[in-house]
C-alpha positions as CSV (number, residue, x, y, z in Angstrom):
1,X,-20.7,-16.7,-139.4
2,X,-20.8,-17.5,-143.1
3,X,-20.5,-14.8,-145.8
4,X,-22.3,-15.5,-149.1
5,X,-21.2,-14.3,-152.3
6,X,-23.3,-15.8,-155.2
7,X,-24.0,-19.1,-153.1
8,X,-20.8,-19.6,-152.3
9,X,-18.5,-19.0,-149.1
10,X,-15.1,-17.5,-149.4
11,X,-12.5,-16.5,-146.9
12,X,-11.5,-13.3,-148.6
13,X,-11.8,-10.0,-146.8
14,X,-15.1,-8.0,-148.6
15,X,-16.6,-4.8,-147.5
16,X,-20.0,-6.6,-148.0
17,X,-21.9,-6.7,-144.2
18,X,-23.2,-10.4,-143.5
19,X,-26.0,-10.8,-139.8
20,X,-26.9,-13.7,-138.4
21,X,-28.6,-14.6,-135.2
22,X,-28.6,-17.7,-133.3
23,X,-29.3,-19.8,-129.9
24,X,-27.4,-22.2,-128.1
25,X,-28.0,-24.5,-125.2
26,X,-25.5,-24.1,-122.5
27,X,-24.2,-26.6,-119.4
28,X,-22.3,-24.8,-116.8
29,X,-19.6,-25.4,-114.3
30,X,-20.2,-23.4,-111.0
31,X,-17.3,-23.9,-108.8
32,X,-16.6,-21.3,-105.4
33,X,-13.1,-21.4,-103.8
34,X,-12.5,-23.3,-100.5
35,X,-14.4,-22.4,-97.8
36,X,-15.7,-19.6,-99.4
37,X,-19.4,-21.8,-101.1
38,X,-18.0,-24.5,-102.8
39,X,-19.7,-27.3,-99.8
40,X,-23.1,-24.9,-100.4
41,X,-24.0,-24.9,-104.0
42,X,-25.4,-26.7,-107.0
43,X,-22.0,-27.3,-109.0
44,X,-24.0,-27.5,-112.2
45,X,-26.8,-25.5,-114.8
46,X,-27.9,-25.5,-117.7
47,X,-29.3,-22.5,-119.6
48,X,-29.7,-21.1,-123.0
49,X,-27.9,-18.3,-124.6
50,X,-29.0,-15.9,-127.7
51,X,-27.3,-14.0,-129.8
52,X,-26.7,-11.6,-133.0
53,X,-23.8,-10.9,-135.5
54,X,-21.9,-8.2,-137.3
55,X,-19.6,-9.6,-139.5
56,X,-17.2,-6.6,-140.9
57,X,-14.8,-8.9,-143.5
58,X,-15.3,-12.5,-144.0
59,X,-12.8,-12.9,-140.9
60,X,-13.6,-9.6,-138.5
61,X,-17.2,-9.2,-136.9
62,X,-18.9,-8.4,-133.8
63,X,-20.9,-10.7,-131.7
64,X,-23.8,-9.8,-128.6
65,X,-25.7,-11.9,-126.7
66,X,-27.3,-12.9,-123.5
67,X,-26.8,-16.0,-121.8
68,X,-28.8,-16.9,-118.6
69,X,-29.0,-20.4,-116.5
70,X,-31.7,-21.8,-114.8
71,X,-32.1,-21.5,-110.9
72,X,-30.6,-24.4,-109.4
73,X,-31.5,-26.2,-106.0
74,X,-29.2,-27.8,-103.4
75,X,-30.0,-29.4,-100.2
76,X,-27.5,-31.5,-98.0
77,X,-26.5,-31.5,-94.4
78,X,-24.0,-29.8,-92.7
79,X,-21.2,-31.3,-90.3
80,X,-18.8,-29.2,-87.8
81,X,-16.2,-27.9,-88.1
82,X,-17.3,-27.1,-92.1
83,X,-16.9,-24.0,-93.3
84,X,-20.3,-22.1,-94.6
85,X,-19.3,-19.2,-96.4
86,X,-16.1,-18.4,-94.8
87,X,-17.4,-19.2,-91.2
88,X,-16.3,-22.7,-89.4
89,X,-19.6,-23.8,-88.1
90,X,-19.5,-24.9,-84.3
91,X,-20.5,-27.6,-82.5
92,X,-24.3,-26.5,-81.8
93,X,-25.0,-26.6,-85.5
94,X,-23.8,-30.4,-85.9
95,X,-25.9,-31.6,-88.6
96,X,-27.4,-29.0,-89.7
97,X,-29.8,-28.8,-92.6
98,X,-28.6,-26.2,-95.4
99,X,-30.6,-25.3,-98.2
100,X,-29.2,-23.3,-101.2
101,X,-30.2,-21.6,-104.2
102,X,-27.5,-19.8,-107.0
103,X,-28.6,-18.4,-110.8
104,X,-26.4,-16.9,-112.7
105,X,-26.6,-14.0,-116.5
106,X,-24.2,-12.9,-118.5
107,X,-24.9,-10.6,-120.9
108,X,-21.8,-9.8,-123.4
109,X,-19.8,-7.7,-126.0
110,X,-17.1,-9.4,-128.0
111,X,-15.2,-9.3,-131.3
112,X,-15.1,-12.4,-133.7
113,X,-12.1,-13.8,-135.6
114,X,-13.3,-16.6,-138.1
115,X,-10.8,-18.6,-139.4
116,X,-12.1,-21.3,-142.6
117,X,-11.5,-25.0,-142.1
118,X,-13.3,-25.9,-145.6
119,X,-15.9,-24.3,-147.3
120,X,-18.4,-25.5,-144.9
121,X,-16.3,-25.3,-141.8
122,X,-15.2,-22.5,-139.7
123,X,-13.0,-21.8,-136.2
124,X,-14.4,-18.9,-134.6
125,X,-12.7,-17.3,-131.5
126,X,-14.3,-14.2,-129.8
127,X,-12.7,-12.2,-127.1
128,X,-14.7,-9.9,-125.2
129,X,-16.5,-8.8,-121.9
130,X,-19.3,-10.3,-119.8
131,X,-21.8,-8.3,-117.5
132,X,-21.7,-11.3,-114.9
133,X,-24.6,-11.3,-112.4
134,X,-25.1,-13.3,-109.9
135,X,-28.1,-14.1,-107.0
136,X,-27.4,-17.3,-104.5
137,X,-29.2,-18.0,-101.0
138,X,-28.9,-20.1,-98.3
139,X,-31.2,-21.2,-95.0
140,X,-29.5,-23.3,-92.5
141,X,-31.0,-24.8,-89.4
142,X,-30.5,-26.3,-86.4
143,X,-33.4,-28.9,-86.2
144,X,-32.5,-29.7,-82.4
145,X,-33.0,-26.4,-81.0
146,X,-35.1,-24.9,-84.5
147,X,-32.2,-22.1,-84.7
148,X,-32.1,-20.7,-88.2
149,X,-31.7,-18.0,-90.6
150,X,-31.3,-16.8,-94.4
151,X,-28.6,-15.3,-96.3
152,X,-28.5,-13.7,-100.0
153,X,-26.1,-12.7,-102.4
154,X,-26.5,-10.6,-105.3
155,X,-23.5,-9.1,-107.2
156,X,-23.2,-7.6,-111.1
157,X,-19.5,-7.1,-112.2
158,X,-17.5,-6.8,-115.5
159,X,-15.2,-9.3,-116.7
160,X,-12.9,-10.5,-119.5
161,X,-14.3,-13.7,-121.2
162,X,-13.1,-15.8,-124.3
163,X,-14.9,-18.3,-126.5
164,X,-13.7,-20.7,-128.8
165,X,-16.2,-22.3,-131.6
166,X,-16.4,-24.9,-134.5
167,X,-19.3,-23.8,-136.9
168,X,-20.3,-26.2,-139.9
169,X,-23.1,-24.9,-142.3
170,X,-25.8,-27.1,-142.9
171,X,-27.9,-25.5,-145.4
172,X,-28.0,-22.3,-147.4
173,X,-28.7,-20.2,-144.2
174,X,-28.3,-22.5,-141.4
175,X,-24.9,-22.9,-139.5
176,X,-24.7,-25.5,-136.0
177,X,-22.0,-24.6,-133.8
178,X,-20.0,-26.1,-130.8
179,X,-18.4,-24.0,-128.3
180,X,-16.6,-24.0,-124.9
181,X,-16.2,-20.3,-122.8
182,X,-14.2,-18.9,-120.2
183,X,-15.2,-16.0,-117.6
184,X,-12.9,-14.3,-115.3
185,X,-15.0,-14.9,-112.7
186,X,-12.5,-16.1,-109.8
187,X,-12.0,-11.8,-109.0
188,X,-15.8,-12.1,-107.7
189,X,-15.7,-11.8,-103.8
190,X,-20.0,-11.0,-102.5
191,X,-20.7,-10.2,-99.2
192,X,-24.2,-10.3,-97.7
193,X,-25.9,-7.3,-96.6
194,X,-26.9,-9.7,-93.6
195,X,-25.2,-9.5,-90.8
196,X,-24.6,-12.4,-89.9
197,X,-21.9,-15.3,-89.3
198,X,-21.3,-17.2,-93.1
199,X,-21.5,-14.2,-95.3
200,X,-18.9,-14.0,-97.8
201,X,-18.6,-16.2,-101.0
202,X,-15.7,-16.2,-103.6
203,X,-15.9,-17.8,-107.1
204,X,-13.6,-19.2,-109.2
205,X,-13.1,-19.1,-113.2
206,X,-16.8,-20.0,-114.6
207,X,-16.6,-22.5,-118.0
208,X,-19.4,-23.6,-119.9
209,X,-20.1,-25.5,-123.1
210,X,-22.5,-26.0,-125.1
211,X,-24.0,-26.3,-129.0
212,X,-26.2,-23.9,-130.5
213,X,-27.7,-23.2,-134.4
214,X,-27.4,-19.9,-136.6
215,X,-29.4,-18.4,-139.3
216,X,-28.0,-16.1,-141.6
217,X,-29.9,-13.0,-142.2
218,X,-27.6,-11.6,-145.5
């Protein structure tokens, strides 16, 4: 993040390797396309996310980390004629009762571009790619007639991602950033294994946010 040369930081390329390694705390929006799970699931998570640099240059680096949410929870009930993962629900499941679960990793690859604000302030952009997995579930019943059943979701796919970062330094080694990323998520379609009605869910674009602290190893 920052590159030190006799205690002070300088934009100018070097040849000199700098490593630091860091945590953030992230908040995430989860949003599904129409129909297709956004009625089903928790919209929101939080997570954390760590992570280690390679700067090259003062302005060039690589960055790798591993970002993973916490399981979130949903319950509501269900009115026809909603859809439940791409299936209109009929009259003999008015009211149902759906239950839900979704949790979400992304481990990822990019290259940094540091840009200095001042000389305790950098703009950091990285553009790279995410290993996006993903596990939901959802039980629905019928209390009338106690008609029921379970469907999971599980899919791991490459995709582009971006991230765009303020960093200010705090002390000799310390560095706190902000940040706000972007995953190319809305090319995720998953279809259940079980065969049943309601098994098919499509994502959009994931974004998350979030603030985080370096510590500069050279």
């Amino acid at each position: 993040m920052f590159i030190i040369n006799n205690g002070h930081a300088n934009n100018n390329v070097t040849s000199r390797h700098a490593f630091y390694f860091g945590a953030d705390a992230i908040y995430s929006s989860i949003k599904f396309k129409n129909n297709y799970g956004n009625n089903m699931f928790s919209k929101d998570a939080k997570g954390v996310n760590v992570f280690i640099v390679a700067m090259f240059t003062n302005t060039i680096g690589m960055e790798i980390g591993y970002g993973i949410e916490q399981k979130q929870k949903k319950s509501r009930i269900i009115y026809s004629p909603e859809y439940i993962a791409g299936w209109s629900i009929t009259n003999i499941w008015n009211n149902a009762l759906l239950k839900s679960e979704i949790k979400q990793q992304y481990p990822y690859l990019g290259i940094v571009l540091n840009s200095k604000i001042s000389d305790k302030c950098y703009a950091s952009t990285l553009f790279g790619v995410s290993r996006y997995n993903i596990h939901a579930k959802y039980n629905m019943l019928e209390p009338r007639f106690l008609l029921g059943y379970t469907v999971t979701f599980s899919k791991t796919k490459i995709v582009p991602t971006a991230r765009f970062s303020i960093a200010y330094k705090l002390a000799n080694n310390f560095a706190i950033r902000t940040f706000a990323t972007w995953k190319h998520t809305s090319k995720v379609t998953i279809k259940s294994n079980d065969v049943v009605d309601g098994n098919l869910i499509k994502l959009k674009d994931l974004y998350n946010a979030g603030i985080g602290i370096s510590y500069d190893i050279i």
